[in-house]
C-alpha positions as CSV (number, residue, x, y, z in Angstrom):
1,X,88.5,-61.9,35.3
2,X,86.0,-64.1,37.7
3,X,84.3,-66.6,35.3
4,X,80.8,-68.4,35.9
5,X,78.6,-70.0,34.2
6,X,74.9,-69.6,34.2
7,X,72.6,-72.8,33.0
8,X,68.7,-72.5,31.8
9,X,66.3,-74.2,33.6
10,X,64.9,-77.4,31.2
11,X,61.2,-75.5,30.7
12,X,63.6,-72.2,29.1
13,X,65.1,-71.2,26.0
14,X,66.6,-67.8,27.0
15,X,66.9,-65.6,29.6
16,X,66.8,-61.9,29.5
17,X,70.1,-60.0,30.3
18,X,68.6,-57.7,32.8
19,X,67.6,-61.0,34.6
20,X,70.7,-62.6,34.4
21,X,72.6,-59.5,35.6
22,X,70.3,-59.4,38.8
23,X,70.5,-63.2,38.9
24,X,74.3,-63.6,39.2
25,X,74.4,-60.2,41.7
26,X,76.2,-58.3,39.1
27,X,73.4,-55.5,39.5
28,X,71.8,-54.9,42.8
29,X,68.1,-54.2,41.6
30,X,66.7,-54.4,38.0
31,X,66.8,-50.4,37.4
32,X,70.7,-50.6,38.1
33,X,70.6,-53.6,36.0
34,X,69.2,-51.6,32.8
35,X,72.2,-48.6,34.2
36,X,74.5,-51.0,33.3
37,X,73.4,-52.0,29.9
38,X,72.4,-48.4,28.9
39,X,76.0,-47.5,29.7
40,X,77.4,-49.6,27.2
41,X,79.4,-51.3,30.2
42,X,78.3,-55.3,28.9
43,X,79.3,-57.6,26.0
44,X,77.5,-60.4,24.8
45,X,79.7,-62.7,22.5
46,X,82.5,-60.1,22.0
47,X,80.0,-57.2,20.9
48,X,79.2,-54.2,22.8
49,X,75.4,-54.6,24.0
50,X,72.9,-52.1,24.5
51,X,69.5,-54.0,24.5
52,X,68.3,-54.7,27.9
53,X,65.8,-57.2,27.0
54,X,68.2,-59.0,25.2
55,X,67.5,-63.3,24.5
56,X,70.6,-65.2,26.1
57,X,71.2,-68.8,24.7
58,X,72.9,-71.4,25.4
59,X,76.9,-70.8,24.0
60,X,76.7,-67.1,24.4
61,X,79.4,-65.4,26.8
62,X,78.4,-62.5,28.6
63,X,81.0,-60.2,29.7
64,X,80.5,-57.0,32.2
65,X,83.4,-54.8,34.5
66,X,85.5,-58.2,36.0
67,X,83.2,-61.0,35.3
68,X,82.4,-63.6,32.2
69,X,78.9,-65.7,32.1
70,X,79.0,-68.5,29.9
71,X,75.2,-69.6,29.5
72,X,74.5,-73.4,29.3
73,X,71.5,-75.4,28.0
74,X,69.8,-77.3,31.0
């Protein structure tokens, strides 16, 4: 499993999952972004995620098909 890490600007408390999924290249546009999380094919600390809007914070891991996102504060 490739693992990355993902760290918020200073100005943000979150990002959305559909951002950070197009962000890291995991999806190629934001529809096949919201694909992915409709299929039930992401994790986010361990538990199966279906909401696409989703708030990523700092300590939560992120987990889709080979890869692992750990998201850092700024």
């Amino acid at each position: 499993m490739e693992k990355d890490t993902f760290q918020l600007r200073p100005d943000d408390e979150f990002i959305e999952l559909i951002k950070l999924l197009k962000l890291k290249q995991i999806a190629q546009s934001g529809g096949h972004a919201k694909i992915i999380v409709a299929d039930g094919l992401v994790t986010v600390n361990g538990v199966q995620e279906f909401r696409k809007r989703n708030k990523l914070r700092p300590g939560d891991v992120i987990e889709v098909e080979n890869f692992q996102i750990t998201i850092l504060a700024s």
